[in-house]
C-alpha positions as CSV (number, residue, x, y, z in Angstrom):
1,X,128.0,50.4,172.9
2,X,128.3,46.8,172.5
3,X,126.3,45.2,169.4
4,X,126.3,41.5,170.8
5,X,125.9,41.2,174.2
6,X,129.3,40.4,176.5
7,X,128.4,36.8,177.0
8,X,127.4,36.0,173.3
9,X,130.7,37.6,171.9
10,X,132.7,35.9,174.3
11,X,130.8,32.5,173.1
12,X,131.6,33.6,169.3
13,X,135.1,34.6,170.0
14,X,135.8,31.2,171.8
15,X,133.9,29.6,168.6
16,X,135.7,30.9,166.4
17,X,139.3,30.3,167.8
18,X,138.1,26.7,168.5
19,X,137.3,26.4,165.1
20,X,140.3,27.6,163.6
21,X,142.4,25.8,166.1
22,X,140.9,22.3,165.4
23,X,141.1,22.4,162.4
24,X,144.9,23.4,162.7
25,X,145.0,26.7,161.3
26,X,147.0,29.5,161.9
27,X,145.5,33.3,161.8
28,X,147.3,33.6,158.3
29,X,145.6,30.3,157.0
30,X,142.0,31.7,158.5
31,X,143.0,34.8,156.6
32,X,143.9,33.1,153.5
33,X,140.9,31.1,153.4
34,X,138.0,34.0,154.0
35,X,139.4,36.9,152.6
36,X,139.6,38.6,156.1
37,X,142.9,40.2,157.2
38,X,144.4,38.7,160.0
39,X,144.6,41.3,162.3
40,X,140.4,41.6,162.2
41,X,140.4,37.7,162.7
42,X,142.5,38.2,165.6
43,X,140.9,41.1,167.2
44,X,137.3,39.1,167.0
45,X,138.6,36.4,168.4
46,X,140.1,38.5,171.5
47,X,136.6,40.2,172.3
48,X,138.2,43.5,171.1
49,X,135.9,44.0,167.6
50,X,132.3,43.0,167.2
51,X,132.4,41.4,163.7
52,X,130.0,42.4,160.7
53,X,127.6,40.1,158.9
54,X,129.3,40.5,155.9
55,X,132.8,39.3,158.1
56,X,130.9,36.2,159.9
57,X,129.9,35.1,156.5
58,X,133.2,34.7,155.0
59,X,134.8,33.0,158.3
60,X,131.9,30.8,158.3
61,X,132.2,30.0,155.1
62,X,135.7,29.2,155.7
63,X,134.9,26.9,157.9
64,X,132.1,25.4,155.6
65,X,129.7,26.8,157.9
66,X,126.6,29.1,157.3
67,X,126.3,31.8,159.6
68,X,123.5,30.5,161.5
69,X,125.6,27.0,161.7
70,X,128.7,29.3,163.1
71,X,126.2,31.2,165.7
72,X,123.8,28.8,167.1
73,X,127.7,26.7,167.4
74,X,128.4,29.3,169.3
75,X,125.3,30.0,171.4
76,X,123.4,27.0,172.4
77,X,123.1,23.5,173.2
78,X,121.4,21.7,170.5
79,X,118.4,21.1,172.2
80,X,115.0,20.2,169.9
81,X,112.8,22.7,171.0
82,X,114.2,26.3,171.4
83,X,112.0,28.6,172.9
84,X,111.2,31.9,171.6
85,X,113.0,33.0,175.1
86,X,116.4,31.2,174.3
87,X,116.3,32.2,170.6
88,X,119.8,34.0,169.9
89,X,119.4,37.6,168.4
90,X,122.8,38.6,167.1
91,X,122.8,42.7,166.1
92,X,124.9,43.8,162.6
93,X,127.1,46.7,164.3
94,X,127.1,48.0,160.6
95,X,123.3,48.0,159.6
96,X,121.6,48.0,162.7
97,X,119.3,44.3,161.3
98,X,118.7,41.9,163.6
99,X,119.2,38.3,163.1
100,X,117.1,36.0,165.3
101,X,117.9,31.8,165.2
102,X,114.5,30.5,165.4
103,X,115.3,26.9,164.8
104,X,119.1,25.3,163.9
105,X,120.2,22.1,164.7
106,X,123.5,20.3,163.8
107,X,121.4,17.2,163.0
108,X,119.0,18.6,161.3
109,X,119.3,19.9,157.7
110,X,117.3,22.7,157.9
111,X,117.1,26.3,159.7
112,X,114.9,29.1,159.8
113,X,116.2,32.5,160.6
114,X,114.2,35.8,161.3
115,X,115.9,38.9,160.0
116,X,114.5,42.6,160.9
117,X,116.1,45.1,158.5
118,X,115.6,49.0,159.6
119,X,114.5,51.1,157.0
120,X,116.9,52.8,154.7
121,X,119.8,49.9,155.3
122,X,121.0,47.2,153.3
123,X,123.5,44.6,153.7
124,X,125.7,42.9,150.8
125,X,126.8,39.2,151.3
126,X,129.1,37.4,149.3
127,X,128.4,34.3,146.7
128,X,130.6,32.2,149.2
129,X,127.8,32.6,151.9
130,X,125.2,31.0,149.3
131,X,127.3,27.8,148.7
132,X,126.2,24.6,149.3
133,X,122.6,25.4,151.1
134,X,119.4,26.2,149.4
135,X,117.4,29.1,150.8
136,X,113.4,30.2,150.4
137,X,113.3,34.2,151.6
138,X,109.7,35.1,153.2
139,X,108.9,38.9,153.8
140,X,106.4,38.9,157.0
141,X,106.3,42.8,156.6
142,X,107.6,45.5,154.7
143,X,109.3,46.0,151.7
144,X,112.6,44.2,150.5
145,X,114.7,44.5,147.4
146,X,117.0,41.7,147.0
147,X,119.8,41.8,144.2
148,X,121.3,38.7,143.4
149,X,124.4,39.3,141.3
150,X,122.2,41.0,138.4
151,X,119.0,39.8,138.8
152,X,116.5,42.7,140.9
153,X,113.4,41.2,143.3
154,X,110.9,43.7,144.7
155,X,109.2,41.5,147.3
156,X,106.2,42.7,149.7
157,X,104.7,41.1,152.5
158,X,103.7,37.2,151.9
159,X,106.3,37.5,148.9
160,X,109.2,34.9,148.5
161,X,112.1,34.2,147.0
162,X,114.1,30.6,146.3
163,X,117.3,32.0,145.6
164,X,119.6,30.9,142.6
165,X,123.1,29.9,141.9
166,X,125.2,31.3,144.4
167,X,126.0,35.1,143.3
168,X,127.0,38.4,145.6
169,X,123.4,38.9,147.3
170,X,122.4,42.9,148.5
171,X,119.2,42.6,151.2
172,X,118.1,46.8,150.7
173,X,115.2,47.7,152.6
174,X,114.5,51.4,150.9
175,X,111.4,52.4,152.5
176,X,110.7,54.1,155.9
177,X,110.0,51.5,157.9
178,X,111.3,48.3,158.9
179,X,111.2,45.3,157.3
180,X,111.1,41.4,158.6
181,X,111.3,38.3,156.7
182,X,112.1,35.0,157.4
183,X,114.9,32.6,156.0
184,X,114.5,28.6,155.3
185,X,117.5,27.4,154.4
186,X,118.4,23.6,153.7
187,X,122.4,22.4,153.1
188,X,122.8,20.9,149.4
């Protein structure tokens, strides 16, 4: 079962190699940079491993990229208006969430991000993701525990969340069912 479909992780793959490459790096200096072995780097960028969130947010960040910066790269044109129909959803192979782009533009300083979490997953992201942007969480539905470094936040629907000082973040959705929120995020 593929977790991104064919075209999109072809897009990514080719993304991520052309980022490495122009900025003149070698697998080992991509490695050395994100804290992901090289042999994972390489295998991503072949087509033969669909990468976790968890992995895209450190190669982003190596790039000094957010995630959303390194997928909509990856999977559309820059256009002003996207349409709910061209929206990329990316799928975590790990968790199971979904990830929609609703709105990213390289000229634009802001992006909003939809995220479904199934119930009874969570994902853990690293401070490194959280440098350099500013982000407001919004829960649309559900129940979402978010744990950044120490601090705990129990938010319900129409609950939200500026987030800190970059720190280790955990997104846990406990309950039964799932769970959507939305992201805003601006670049500091």
């Amino acid at each position: 079962m593929t977790t991104i479909e064919d075209e999109a992780a072809v897009q990514l793959a080719q993304r991520l190699r052309l980022e490495r490459e122009s900025r003149g790096w070698s697998l080992a200096d991509l490695a050395q940079r994100s804290g992901v072995a090289k042999a994972s780097i390489s295998k991503v960028e072949r087509g033969e491993m669909s990468p976790t969130a968890a992995l895209l947010v450190r190669l982003a960040g190596a790039f000094d990229l957010t995630l959303a910066g390194l997928l909509i790269r990856a999977e559309t044109g820059g256009e002003r208006v996207t349409r709910a129909a061209d929206q990329p959803v990316w799928r975590d192979p790990e968790t199971g969430y979904t990830r929609t782009q609703v709105f990213m533009r390289p000229d634009h300083p802001v992006e909003v991000v939809q995220v479904v979490m199934p119930a009874g997953q969570r994902a853990t992201l690293p401070a490194a993701s959280y440098a350099r942007i500013r982000q407001v969480l919004w829960v649309l539905a559900g129940t979402l525990t978010v744990t950044e470094g120490t601090e705990r936040h129990e938010l319900h629907s129409g609950d939200t969340l500026g987030f800190g000082p970059p720190a280790d973040v955990t997104l846990a959705n406990d309950l039964a069912a799932p769970c959507t929120y939305v992201i805003a995020l601006a670049r500091s």
